[in-house]
C-alpha positions in Angstrom: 0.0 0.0 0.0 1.1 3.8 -0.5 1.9 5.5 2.1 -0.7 8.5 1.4 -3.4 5.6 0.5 -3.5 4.9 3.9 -5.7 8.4 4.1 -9.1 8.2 3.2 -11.6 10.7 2.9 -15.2 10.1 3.3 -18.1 12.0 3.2 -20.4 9.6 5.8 -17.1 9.4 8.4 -16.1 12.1 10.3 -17.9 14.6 8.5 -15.3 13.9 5.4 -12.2 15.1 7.4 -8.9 13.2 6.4 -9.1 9.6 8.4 -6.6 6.8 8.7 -7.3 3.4 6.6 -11.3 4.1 6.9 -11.2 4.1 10.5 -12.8 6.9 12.5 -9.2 7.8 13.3 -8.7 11.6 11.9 -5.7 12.3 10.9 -5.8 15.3 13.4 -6.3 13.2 15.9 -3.1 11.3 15.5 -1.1 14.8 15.2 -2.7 16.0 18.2 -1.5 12.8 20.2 2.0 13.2 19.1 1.9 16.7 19.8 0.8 15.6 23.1 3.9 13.8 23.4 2.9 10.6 22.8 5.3 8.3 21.3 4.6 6.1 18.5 4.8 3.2 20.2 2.0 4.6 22.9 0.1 5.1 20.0 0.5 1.7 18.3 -0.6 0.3 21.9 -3.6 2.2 22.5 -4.6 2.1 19.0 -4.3 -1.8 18.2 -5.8 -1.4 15.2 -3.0 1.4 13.2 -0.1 0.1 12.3 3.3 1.7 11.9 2.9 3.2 8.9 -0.4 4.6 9.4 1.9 7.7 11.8 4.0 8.1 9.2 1.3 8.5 6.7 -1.1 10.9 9.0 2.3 12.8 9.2 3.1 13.0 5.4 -0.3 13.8 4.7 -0.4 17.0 7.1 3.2 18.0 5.6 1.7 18.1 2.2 -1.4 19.9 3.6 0.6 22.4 5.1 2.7 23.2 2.3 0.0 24.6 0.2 0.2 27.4 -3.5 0.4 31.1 -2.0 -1.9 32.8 -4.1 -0.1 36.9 -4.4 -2.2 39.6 -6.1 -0.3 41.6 -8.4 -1.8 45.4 -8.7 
C-alpha cells in the first residue's frame, strides 16, 4: 500500500475530514496525540488497530497539507 493511501476521505465518516485506513481515526487526531507527546509506540498500543505506517502516513499527509500554493495579487 502507499503510504498516502493509507488516508481516506469520506463523506459519511467524520464529517469527510482526512481519516486513517477508513477508521474513525482523523488524521488530526493522531497529530494532536503526538503533539501531546505521545510516542509512537503509545500510540500503536492504544490504537491496536493502526499500524506503523499509518503515523508516518497521518504525518506526510499534514506536511503536504501544510505546504499549500500562496496565491499573491499583483496590482
Amino acid at each position: 500500500m502507499k503510504l498516502l493511501e493509507r488516508i481516506t476521505i469520506e463523506s459519511d465518516k467524520c464529517g469527510g475530514r482526512p481519516c486513517i485506513r477508513g477508521y474513525r481515526m482523523r488524521v488530526t487526531d493522531m497529530l494532536e496525540l503526538l503533539a501531546a507527546g505521545a510516542s509512537h509506540q503509545e500510540i500503536l498500543d492504544d490504537y491496536p488497530f493502526l499500524e506503523a505506517e499509518d503515523i508516518t502516513a497521518a504525518i506526510t499527509y499534514a506536511a503536504r497539507q501544510a505546504d499549500h500554493t500562496i496565491l499573491v495579487a499583483v496590482a
